[in-house]
MARVEX-392140 format. One record per residue (C-alpha): x, z, y. Coordinates in steps of 0.5 Angstrom, whole numbers, padded with zeros to 4 digits, always signed. Each point is the difference from the previous one (the first is absolute). Layout:
BEGIN
XZY
...
***
This chain:
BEGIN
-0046+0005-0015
+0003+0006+0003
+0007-0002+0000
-0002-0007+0002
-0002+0003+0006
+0004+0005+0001
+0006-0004+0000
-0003-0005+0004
+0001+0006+0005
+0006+0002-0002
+0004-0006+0001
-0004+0000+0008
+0003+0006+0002
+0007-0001-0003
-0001-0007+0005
-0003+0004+0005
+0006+0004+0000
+0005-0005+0000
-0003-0003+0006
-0001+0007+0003
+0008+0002-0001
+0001-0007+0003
-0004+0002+0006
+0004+0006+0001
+0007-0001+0000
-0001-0007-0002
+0006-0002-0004
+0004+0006-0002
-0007+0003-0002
-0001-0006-0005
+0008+0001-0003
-0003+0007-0001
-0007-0003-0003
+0005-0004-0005
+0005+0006-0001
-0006+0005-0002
-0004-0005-0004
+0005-0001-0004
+0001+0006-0002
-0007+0002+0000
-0002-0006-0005
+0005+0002-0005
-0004+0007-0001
-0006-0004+0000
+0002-0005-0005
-0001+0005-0006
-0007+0001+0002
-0004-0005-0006
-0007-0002+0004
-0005-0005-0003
-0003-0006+0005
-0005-0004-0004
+0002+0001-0005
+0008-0002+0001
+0004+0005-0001
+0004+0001+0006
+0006+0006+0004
-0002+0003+0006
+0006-0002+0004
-0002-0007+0001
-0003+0001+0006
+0005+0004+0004
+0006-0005-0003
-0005-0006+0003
+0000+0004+0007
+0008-0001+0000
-0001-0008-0001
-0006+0001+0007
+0006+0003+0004
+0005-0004-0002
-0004-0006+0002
-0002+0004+0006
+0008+0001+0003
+0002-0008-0003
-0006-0002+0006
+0001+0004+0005
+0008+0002-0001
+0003-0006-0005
+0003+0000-0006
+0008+0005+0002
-0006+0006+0001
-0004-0002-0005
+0006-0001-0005
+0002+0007+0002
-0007+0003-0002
+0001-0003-0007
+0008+0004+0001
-0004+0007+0002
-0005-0001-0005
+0004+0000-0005
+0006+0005+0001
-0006+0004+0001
-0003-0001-0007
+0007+0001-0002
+0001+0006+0003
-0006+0003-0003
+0001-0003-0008
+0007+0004+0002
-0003+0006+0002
-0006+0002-0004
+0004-0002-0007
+0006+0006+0002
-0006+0004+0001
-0002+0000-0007
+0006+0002-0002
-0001+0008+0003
-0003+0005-0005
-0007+0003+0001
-0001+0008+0002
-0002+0003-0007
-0007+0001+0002
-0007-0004-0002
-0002-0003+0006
+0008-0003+0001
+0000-0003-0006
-0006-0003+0000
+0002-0002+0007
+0006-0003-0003
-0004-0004-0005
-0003-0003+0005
+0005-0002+0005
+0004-0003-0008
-0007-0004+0000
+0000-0004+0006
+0008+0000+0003
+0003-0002-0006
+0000-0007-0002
+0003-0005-0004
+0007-0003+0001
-0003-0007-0002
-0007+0001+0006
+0004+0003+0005
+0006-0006+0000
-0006-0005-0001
-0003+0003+0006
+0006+0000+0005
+0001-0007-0002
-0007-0003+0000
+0001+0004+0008
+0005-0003+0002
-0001-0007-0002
-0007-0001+0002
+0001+0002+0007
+0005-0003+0002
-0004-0006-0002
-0005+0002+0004
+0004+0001+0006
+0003-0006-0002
-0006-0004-0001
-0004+0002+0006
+0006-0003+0004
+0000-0006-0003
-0007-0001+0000
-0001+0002+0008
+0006-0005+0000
-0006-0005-0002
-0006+0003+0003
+0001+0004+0006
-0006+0001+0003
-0004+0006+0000
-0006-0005-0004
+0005+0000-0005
+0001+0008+0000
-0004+0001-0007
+0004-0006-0004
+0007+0004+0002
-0003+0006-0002
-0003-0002-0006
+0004-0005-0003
+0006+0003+0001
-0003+0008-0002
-0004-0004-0007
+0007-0004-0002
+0004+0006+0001
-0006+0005-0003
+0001-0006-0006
+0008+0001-0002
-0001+0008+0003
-0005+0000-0008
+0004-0006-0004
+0006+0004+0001
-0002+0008-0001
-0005-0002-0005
+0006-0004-0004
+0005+0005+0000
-0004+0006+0000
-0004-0002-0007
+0002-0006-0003
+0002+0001-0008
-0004+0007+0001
-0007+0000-0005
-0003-0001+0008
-0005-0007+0001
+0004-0002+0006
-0004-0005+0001
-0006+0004+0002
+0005+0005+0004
+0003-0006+0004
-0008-0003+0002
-0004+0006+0001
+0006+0003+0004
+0000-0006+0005
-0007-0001+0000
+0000+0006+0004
+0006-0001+0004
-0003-0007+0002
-0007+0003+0002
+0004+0006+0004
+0004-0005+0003
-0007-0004+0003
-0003+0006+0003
+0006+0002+0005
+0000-0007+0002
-0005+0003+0007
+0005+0006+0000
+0006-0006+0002
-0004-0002+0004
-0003+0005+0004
+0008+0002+0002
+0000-0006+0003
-0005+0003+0005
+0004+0007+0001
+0005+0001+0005
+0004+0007-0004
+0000+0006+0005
+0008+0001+0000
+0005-0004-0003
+0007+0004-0001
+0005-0007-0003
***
């Protein structure tokens, strides 16, 4: 039960942060959401939790805030600014993958407390060749999606009225392929039930993807402080 509540808070502040990043500096704070969630999701996902009993990572949160902020520049700026947030996001997690894997390469000082510091950094920053393409694919695919699917459905419905059909199909179907395609490559033909991985993993993204509904609505209410581009 503790998990449950205390993730229902967990993902309030991280859309609660979103909104405040873009009260700020609006959209170059929500390029700076997107840059740092990405990187930050992929440190989050090596930390297993369990949430009724459904086994789950704990980047799912943070990777959901990156689908509320890209919506949020699809509604206010449209779909070129929303597409270069998902180009941003990306090099960023590039970038950081590059980065944290020579980092591993570099030998520990012969003392206790570095090797044991070097066991750790092993443990959380180095990652399979098969995860880390199924990661990248599975991003770039699904929020370009997503950008796209906004638009389309914006096209379609545009008054504010139909601000949560925009937001949540387009976040929930692109959420569905982001999952089909990081569950198949990561895990098809490995002794995991990819199945159970595949539904308890979107389940979570779809309940996530609800709650930040009020969040994109309250950015409609927000004037940012100061924009720079």
């Amino acid at each position: 039960m503790f998990n449950v509540m205390y993730g229902l808070f967990f993902i309030v502040i991280h859309f609660m942060l979103v909104v405040l990043f873009y009260r700020q500096f609006g959209k170059l704070d929500l390029f700076v959401w997107i840059a740092m969630a990405s990187i930050l999701a992929n440190i989050q996902v090596v930390k297993a939790i369990e949430i009724v009993s459904i086994q789950a990572t704990l980047g799912n949160t943070l990777y959901g805030s990156i689908f509320l902020a890209t919506d949020i520049i699809s509604e206010k700026y449209g779909k070129k600014d929303a597409n270069q947030s998902v180009v941003i996001g990306l090099l960023a997690v590039i970038v950081y993958l590059i980065t944290m894997q020579l980092s591993l390469f570099f030998e520990p000082a012969n003392a206790s407390f570095a090797l044991a510091i070097q066991a750790a950094f092993d443990l959380i920053f180095k990652l399979s060749f098969r995860i880390v393409i199924a990661s990248l694919i599975a991003y770039a695919i699904s929020q370009f999606l997503d950008v796209s699917l906004y638009a389309w459905i914006k096209s379609k419905l545009s008054l504010d009225k139909h601000l949560w059909i925009r937001n949540n199909g387009s976040t929930m179907i692109s959420q569905f392929v982001d999952t089909l395609i990081f569950v198949s490559i990561a895990f098809i033909g490995l002794e995991y039930n990819v199945i159970h991985i595949f539904i308890s993993t979107y389940v979570l993204k779809f309940i996530i993807a609800i709650i930040d509904t009020p969040f994109i609505y309250l950015t409609k209410k927000i004037t940012p402080k100061k924009e720079f581009f």
